[in-house]
MITOR-222033 format. One line per field, with one value per residue (C-alpha): z, y, x. Coordinates in Angstrom, 2 decimals. Last residue first. Layout:
up	Z,...
north	Y,...
east	X,...
// end
This chain:
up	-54.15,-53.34,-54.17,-52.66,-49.12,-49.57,-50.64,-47.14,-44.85,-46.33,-45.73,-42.22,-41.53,-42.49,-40.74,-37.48,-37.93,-38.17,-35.42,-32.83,-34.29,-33.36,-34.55,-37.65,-36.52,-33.10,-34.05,-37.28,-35.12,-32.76,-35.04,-36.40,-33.47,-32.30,-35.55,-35.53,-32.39,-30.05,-32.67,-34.25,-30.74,-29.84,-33.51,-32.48,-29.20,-30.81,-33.48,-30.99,-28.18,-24.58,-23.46,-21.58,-18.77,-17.19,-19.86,-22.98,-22.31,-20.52,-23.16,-25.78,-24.43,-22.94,-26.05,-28.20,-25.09,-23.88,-27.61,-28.20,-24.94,-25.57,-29.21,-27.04,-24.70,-26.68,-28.21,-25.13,-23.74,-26.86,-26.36,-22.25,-23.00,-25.34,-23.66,-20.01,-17.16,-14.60,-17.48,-18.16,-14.24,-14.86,-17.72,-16.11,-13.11,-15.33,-17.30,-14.44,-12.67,-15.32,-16.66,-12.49,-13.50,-16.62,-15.19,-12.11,-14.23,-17.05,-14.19,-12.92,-15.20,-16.07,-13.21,-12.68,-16.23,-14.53,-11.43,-13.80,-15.69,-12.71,-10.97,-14.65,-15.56,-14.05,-15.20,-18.76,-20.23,-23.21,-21.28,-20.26,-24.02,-24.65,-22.19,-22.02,-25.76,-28.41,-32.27,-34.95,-32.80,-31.77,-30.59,-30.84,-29.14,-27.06,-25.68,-23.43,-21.77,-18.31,-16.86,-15.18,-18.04,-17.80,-13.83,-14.64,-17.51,-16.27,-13.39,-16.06,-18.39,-15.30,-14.14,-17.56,-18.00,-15.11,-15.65,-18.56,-17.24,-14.56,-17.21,-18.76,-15.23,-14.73,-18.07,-17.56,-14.32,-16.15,-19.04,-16.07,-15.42,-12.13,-12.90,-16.79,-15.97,-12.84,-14.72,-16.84,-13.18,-14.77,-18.15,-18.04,-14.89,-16.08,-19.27,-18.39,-15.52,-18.71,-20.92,-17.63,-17.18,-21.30,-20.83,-17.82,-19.70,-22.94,-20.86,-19.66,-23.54,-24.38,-22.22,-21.94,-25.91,-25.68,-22.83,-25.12,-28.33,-26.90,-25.13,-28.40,-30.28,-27.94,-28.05,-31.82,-34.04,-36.46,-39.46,-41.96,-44.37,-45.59,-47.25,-44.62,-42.15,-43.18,-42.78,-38.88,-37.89,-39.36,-36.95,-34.01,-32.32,-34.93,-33.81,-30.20,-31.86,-33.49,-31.05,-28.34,-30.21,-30.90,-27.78,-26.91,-29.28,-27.65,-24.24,-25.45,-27.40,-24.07,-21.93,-24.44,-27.06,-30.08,-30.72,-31.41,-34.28,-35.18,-32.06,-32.44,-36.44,-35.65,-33.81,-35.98,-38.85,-37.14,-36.27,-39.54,-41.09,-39.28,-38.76,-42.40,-43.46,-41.08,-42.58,-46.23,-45.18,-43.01,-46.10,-48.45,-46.16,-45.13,-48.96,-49.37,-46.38,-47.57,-50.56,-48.80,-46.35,-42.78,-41.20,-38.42,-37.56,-36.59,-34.56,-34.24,-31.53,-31.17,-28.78,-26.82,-24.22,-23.96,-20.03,-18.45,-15.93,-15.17,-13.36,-13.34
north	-71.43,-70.89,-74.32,-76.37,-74.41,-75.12,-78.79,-78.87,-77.50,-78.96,-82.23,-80.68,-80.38,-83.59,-85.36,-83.57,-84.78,-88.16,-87.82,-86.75,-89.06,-92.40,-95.92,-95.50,-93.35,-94.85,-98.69,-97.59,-96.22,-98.94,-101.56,-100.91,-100.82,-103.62,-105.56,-104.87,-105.13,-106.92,-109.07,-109.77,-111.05,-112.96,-115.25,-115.36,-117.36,-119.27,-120.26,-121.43,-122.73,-121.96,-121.45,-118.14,-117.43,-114.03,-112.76,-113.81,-114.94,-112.10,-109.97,-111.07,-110.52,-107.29,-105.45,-106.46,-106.50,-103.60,-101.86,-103.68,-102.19,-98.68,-98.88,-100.08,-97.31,-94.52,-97.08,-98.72,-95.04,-94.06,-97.13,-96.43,-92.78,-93.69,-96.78,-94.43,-95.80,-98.53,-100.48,-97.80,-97.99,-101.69,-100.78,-98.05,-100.43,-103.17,-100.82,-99.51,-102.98,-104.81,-101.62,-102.21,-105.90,-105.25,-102.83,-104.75,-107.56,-105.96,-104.55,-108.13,-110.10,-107.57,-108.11,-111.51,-112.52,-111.32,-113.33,-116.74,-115.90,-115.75,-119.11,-120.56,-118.79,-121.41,-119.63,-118.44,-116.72,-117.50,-118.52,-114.93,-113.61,-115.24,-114.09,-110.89,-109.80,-109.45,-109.22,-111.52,-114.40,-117.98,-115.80,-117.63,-116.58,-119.68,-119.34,-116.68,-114.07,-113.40,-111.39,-107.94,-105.84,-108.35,-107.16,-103.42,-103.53,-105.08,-102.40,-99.73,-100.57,-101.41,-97.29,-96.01,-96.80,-95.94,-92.73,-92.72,-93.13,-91.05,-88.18,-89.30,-88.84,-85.17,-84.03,-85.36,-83.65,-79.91,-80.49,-80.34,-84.35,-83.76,-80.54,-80.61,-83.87,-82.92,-83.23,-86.16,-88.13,-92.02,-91.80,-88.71,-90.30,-93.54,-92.72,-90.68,-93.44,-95.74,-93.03,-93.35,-97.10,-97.31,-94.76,-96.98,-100.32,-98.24,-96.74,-99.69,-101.13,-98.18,-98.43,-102.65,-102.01,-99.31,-100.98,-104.77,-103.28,-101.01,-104.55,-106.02,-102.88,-102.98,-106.74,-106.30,-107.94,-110.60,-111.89,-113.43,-114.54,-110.85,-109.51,-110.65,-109.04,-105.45,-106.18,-107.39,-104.45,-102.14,-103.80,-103.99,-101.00,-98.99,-100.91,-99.29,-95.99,-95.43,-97.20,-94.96,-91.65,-93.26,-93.54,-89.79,-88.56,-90.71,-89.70,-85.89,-86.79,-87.98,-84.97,-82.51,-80.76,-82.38,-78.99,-76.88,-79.28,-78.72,-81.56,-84.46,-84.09,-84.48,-86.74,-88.57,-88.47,-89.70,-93.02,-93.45,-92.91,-94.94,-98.14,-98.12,-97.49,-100.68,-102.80,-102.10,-102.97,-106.33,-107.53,-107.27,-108.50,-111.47,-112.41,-112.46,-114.61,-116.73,-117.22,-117.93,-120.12,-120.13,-118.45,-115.24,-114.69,-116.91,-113.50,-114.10,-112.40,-109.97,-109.42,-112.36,-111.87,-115.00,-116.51,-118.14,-114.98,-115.48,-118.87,-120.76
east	-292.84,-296.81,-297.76,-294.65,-295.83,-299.70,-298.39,-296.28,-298.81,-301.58,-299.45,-298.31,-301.90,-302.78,-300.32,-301.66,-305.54,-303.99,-301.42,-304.53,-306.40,-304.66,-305.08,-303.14,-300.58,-299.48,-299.81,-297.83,-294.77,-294.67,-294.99,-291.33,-289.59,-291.47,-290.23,-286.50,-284.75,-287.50,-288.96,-285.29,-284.29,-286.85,-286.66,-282.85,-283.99,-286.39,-284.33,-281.51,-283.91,-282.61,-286.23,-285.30,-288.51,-287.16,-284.70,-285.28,-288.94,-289.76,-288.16,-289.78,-293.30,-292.55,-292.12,-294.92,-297.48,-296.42,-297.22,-300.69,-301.55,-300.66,-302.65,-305.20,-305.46,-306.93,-309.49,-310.73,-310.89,-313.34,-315.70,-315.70,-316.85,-319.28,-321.08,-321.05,-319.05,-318.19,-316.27,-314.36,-313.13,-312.44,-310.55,-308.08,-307.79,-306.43,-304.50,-302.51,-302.23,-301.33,-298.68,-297.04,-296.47,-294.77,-292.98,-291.90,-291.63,-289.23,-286.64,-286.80,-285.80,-282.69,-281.45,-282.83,-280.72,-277.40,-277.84,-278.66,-275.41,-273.55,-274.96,-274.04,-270.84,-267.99,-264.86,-263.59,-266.66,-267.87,-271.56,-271.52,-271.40,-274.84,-276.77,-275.74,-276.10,-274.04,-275.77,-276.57,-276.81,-274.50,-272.06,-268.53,-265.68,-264.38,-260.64,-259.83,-262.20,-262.09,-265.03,-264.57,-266.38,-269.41,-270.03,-269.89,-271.81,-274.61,-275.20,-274.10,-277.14,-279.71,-278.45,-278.73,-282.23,-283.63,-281.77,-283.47,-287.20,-286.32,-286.34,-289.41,-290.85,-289.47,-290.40,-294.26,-293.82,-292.96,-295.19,-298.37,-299.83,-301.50,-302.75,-303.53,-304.91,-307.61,-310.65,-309.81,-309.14,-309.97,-309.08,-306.85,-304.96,-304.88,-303.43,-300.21,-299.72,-299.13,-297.21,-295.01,-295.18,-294.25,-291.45,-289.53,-289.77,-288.45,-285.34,-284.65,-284.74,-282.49,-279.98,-279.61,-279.50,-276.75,-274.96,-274.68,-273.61,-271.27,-269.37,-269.61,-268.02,-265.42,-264.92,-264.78,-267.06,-266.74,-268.84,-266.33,-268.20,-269.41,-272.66,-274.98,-271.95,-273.42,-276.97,-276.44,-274.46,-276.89,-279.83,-277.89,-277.90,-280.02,-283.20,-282.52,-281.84,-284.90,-286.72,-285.50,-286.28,-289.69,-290.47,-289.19,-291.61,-294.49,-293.86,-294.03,-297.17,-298.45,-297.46,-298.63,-297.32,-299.28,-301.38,-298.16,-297.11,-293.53,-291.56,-294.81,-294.07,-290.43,-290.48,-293.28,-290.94,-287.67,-289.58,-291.27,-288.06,-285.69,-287.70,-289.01,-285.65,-284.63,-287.68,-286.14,-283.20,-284.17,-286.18,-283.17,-280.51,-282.81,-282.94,-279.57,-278.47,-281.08,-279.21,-275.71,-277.24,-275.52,-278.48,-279.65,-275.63,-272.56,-271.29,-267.45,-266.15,-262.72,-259.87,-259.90,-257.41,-255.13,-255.47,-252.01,-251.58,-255.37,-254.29,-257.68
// end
C-alpha cells in the first residue's frame, strides 16, 4: 500500500463496556465508587507502610510499591472509562491511546516483576528464616524492586516501538473501554496477523516466565512447609496465601489476554475490567484482612490518630 495515499487517523472511537443508556449509568456508579475504593485503600497503606517504623522491611517495602502500581495502573483507564459513560461520543486521541497502552504495559511489567520479588522475599524467610536479614538486607530488596521497573519499562518501550511505526488510515474503532495492543493492531493498515501474534508473545511471555518462576517458588515453599512442624507450616500457609490469591488474580487475565486470547467480545472486556479495576482493588483488602502485621499497624495509627484528635 502506497503510504503517500494513507489519511492519518488522528483520534479512536472506544465503543465502551455497553451501548445501553441505563446501564451505562449504572456501570458509572459502581465503577466510581470501586475507583475511590481503588485510590484510597491503595494510597492509605503507602502511606501507612511509609509512617510505621515496624513495617520497614523488605516485604512491606514490596507491598508499598504494589500498591503504588495498582493505584496507578487502575488510574490508566479507569477515569477515562467513567468520563465517556456520560458522553456519546466516546473518542480518544491517538496520543492519549498510545499513553494508555505504555503506562499499562509499564505498570503490569512492573507488577509481574514485584510479585516474583515479594515471591523470593517469601521463600527465603519460609525456608532460610535464619539467614533473612542477610540475604534479604533493605539495600537488595531496593535493588530487586528496582529491576522490577526497569523490567517494566523495557516490555513497555519494546511494544511501543513497533505500534508507533504502524500505518493508520481508515478503521478506528476499539471495541473496549480503553487501548490496548491487541486491539489497535488489528486497525492497522497492512496485514497485522503474524504481527499481532509477535506482539502478544512479548508480552506472553514476560507473564509465563513469572508465572512460571512464582510455581516454582511457592511450590518449593509448600513442600518445604509440608516437611515441618503443624504450627509453623499453619502460619506459612497463611503468610503466603494472601500472595497466592494475588498471582492468581493477576496472572489469570493476562494469560488469557495475552498468551491463550479467546477472541470473545464480553470475555475479552470482562478480562480487562478484572485486571484494571478489580485486582487493584482485591489487592489492598487481601493484604489487610489476612495480615497482622497491617492490623496491629492500623491500630496504632488509629490510637495514634484519636490520641492526637483527643489532646488538640
Amino acid at each position: 500500500m502506497d503510504k503517500g495515499n494513507l489519511s492519518v487517523v488522528s483520534e479512536f472511537m472506544l465503543l465502551g463496556l455497553c451501548h445501553s443508556w441505563n446501564m451505562q449509568v449504572l456501570f458509572l456508579m459502581i465503577f466510581f465508587m470501586l475507583y475511590l475504593i481503588i485510590i484510597s485503600g491503595n494510597i492509605f497503606i503507602t502511606i501507612l507502610i511509609i509512617i510505621d517504623p515496624q513495617l520497614h522491611s523488605p516485604m512491606y517495602f514490596s507491598l508499598a510499591n504494589l500498591s503504588f502500581i495498582d493505584m496507578w495502573l487502575s488510574s490508566v483507564t479507569t477515569p477515562k472509562m467513567l468520563t465517556d459513560f456520560l458522553r456519546e461520543n466516546k473518542t480518544i486521541s491517538f496520543g492519549g491511546c498510545m499513553c494508555q497502552i505504555f503506562f499499562v504495559h509499564i505498570f503490569g511489567g512492573s507488577e509481574m516483576g514485584l510479585l516474583v520479588v515479594m515471591a523470593y522475599d517469601r521463600y527465603v524467610a519460609i525456608c532460610k528464616p535464619l539467614h533473612y536479614s542477610t540475604i534479604m538486607s533493605l539495600e537488595k530488596c531496593i535493588g530487586l524492586v528496582a529491576t522490577s521497573w526497569t523490567i517494566g519499562f523495557v516490555h513497555a518501550m519494546s511494544q511501543m516501538t513497533v505500534i508507533m511505526q504502524l500505518p493508520f488510515c481508515g478503521p478506528r474503532e476499539l471495541d473496549s473501554f480503553f487501548c490496548d495492543i491487541p486491539l489497535v493492531i488489528k486497525l492497522a493498515c497492512m496485514d497485522s496477523y503474524n504481527l499481532g501474534i509477535l506482539m502478544n508473545a512479548d508480552s506472553g511471555v514476560l507473564a509465563m516466565t513469572c508465572f512460571v518462576l512464582l510455581l516454582i517458588s511457592y511450590t518449593y515453599i509448600l513442600l518445604i512447609v509440608h516437611q515441618s512442624s503443624k504450627t509453623g507450616a499453619s502460619k506459612a500457609l497463611s503468610t503466603c496465601a494472601a500472595h497466592i490469591t494475588v498471582v492468581v488474580l493477576f496472572f489469570g487475565p493476562c494469560i488469557f489476554i495475552y498468551v491463550w486470547p479467546l477472541s470473545i467480545t464480553w470475555v475479552d472486556k470482562f478480562l480487562a475490567v478484572f485486571y484494571s479495576v478489580i485486582t487493584p482493588l482485591l489487592n489492598p483488602a487481601i493484604y489487610t484482612l489476612r495480615n497482622k502485621d497491617i492490623k496491629s499497624a492500623m491500630k496504632r495509627f488509629r490510637s495514634y490518630y484519636m490520641h492526637s484528635k483527643g489532646n488538640s
